[in-house]
Residue frames as qw, qx, qy, qz and C-alpha x, y, z in Angstrom:
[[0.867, -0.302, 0.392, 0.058, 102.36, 113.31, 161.22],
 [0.171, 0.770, -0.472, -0.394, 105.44, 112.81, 159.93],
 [0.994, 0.001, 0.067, -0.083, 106.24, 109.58, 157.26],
 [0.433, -0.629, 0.623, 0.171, 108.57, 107.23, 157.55],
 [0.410, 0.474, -0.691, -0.360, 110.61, 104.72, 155.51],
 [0.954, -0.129, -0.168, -0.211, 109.43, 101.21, 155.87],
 [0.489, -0.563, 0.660, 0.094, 111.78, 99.39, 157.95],
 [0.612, -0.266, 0.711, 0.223, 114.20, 97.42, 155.35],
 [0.739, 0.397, 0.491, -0.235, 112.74, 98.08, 152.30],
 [0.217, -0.848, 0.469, 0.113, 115.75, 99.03, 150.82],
 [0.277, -0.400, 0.872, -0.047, 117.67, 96.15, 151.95],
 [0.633, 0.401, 0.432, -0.503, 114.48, 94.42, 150.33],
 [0.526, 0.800, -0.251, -0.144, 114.94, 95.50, 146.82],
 [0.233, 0.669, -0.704, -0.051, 118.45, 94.76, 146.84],
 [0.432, -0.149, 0.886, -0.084, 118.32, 90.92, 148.72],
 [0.789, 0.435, 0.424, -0.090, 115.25, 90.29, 145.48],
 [0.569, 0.759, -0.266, -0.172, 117.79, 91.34, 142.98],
 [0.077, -0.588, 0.805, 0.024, 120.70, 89.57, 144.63],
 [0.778, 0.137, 0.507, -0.345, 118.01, 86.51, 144.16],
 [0.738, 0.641, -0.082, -0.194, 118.30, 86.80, 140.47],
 [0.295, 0.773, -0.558, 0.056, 121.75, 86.77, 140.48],
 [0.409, -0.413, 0.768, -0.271, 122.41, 84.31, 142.80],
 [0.925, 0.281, 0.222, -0.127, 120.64, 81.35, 140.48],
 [0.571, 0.598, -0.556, 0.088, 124.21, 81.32, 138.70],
 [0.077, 0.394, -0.869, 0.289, 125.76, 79.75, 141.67],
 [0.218, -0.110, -0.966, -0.085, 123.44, 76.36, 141.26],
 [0.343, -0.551, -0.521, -0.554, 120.59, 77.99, 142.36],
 [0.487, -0.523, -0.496, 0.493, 121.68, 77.77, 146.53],
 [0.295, -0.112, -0.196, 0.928, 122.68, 81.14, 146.75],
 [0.219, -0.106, -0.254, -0.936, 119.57, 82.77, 144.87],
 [0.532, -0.502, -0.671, -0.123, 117.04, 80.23, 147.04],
 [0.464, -0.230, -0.452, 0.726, 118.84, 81.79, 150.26],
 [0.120, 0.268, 0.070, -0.953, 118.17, 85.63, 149.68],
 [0.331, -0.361, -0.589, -0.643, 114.79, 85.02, 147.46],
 [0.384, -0.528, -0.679, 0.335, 113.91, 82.99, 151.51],
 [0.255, -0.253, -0.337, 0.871, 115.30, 86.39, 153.30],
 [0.221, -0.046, -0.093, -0.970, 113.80, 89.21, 150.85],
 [0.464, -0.382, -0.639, -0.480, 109.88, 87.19, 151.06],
 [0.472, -0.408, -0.687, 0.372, 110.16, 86.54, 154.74],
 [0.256, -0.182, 0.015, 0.949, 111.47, 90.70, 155.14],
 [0.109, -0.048, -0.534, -0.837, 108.67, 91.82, 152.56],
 [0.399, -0.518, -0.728, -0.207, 105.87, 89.99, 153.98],
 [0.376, -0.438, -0.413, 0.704, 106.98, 91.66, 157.56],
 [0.025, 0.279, -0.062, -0.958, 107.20, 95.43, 156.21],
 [0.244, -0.399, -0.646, -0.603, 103.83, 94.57, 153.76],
 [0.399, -0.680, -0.608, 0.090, 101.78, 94.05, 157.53],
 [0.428, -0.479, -0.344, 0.684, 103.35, 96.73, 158.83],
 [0.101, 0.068, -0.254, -0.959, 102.21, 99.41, 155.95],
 [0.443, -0.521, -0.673, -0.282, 98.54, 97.54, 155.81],
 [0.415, -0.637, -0.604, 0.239, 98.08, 98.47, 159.20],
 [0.058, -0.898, -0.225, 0.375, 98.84, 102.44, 158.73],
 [0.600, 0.543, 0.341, 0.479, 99.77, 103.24, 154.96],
 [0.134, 0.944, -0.005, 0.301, 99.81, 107.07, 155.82],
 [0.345, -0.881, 0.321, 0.055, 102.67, 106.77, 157.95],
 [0.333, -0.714, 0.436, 0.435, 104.90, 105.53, 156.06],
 [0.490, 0.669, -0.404, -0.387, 107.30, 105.47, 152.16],
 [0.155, 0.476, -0.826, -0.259, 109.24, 103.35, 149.85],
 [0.784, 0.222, 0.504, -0.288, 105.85, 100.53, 149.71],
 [0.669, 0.668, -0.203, -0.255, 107.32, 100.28, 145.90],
 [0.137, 0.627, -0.756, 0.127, 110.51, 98.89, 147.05],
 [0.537, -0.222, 0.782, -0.225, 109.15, 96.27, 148.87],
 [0.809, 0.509, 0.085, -0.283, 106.61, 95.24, 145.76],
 [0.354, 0.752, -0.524, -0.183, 109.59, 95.36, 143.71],
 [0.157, -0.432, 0.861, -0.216, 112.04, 93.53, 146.13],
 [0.701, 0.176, 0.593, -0.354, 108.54, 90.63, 146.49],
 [0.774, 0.545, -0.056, -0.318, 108.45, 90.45, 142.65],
 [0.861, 0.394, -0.301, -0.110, 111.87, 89.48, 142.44],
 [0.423, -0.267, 0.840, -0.209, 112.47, 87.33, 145.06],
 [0.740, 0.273, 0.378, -0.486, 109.72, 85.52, 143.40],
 [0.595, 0.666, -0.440, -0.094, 111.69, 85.22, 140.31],
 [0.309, 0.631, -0.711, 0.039, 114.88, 84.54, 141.44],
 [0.542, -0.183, 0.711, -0.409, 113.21, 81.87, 143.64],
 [0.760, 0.561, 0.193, -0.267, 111.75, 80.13, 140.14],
 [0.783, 0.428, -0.419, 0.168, 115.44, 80.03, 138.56],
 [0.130, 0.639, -0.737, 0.176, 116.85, 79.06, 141.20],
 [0.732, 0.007, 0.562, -0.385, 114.95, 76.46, 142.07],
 [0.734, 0.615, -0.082, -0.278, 115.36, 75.62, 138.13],
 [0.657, 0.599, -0.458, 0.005, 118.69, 75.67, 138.06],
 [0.353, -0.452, 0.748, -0.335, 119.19, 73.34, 141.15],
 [0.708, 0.534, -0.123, -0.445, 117.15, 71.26, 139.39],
 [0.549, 0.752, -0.340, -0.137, 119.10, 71.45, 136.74],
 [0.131, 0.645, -0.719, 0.224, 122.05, 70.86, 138.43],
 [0.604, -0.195, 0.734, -0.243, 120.80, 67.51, 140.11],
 [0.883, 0.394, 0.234, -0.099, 119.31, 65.79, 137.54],
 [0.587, 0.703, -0.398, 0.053, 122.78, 66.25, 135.80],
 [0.049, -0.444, 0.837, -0.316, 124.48, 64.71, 138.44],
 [0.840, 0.064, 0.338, -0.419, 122.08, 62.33, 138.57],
 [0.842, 0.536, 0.052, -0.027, 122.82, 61.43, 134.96],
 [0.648, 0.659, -0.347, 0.158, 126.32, 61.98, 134.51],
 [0.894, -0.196, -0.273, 0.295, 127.56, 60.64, 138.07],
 [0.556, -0.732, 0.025, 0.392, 129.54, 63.53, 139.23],
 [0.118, 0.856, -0.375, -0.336, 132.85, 64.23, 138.23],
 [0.395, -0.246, 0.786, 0.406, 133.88, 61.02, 137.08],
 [0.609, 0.539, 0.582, 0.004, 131.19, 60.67, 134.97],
 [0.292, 0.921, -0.106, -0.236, 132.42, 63.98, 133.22],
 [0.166, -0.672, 0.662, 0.286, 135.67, 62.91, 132.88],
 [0.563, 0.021, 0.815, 0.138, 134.55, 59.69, 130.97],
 [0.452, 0.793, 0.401, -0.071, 132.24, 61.72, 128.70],
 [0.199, -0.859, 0.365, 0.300, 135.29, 63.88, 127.89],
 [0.263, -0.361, 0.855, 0.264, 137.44, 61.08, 126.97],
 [0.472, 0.540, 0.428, -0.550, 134.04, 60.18, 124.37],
 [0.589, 0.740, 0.327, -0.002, 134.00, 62.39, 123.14],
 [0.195, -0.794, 0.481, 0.317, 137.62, 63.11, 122.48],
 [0.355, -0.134, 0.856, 0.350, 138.05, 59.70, 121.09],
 [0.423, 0.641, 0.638, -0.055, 134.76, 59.94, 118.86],
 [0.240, 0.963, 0.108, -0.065, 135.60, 63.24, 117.58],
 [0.834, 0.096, 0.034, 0.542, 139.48, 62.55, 117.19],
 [0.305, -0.941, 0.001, -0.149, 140.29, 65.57, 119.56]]
């Protein structure tokens, strides 16, 4: 019998690394593809559990599962992040007052 490549696992790998990355842009972007690559992973995990000898690339998915996991963890951090600062500093006026602060405080 001849094996095959899990279906996506690939595409796997690469949606848990775009996870990581994707926590720079406030944390939406790396919550999105952390969702995709866990939902993807979990799919192609049942589908090797239920006949391991037929088919490859079971490392890719592990991988791809580990970090989604991550990049789900900072990006979830830095969304957070990013609320609770808008919380606290009110947006964009609020920056713009802190600015002007510390411009005048620090004779900027």
């Amino acid at each position: 019998m001849e094996r095959r490549e899990l279906p996506n696992s690939t595409l796997i790998l690469v949606f848990g690394i775009l996870s990581i990355v994707g926590c720079c842009c406030y944390g939406v972007a790396g919550i999105v593809f952390g969702i995709i690559a866990l939902v993807m992973a979990k799919k192609a995990m049942e589908l090797y559990n239920a006949d391991p000898d037929l088919y490859t690339g079971y490392k890719n998915v592990k991988t791809g599962r580990i970090l989604a996991i991550i990049g789900l963890v900072l990006s979830a951090i830095s969304l957070i992040t990013s609320i609770v600062m808008l919380i606290i500093y009110g947006g964009l006026e609020g920056m713009e007052e802190m600015q002007r602060e510390i411009l005048e405080n620090y004779g900027g």
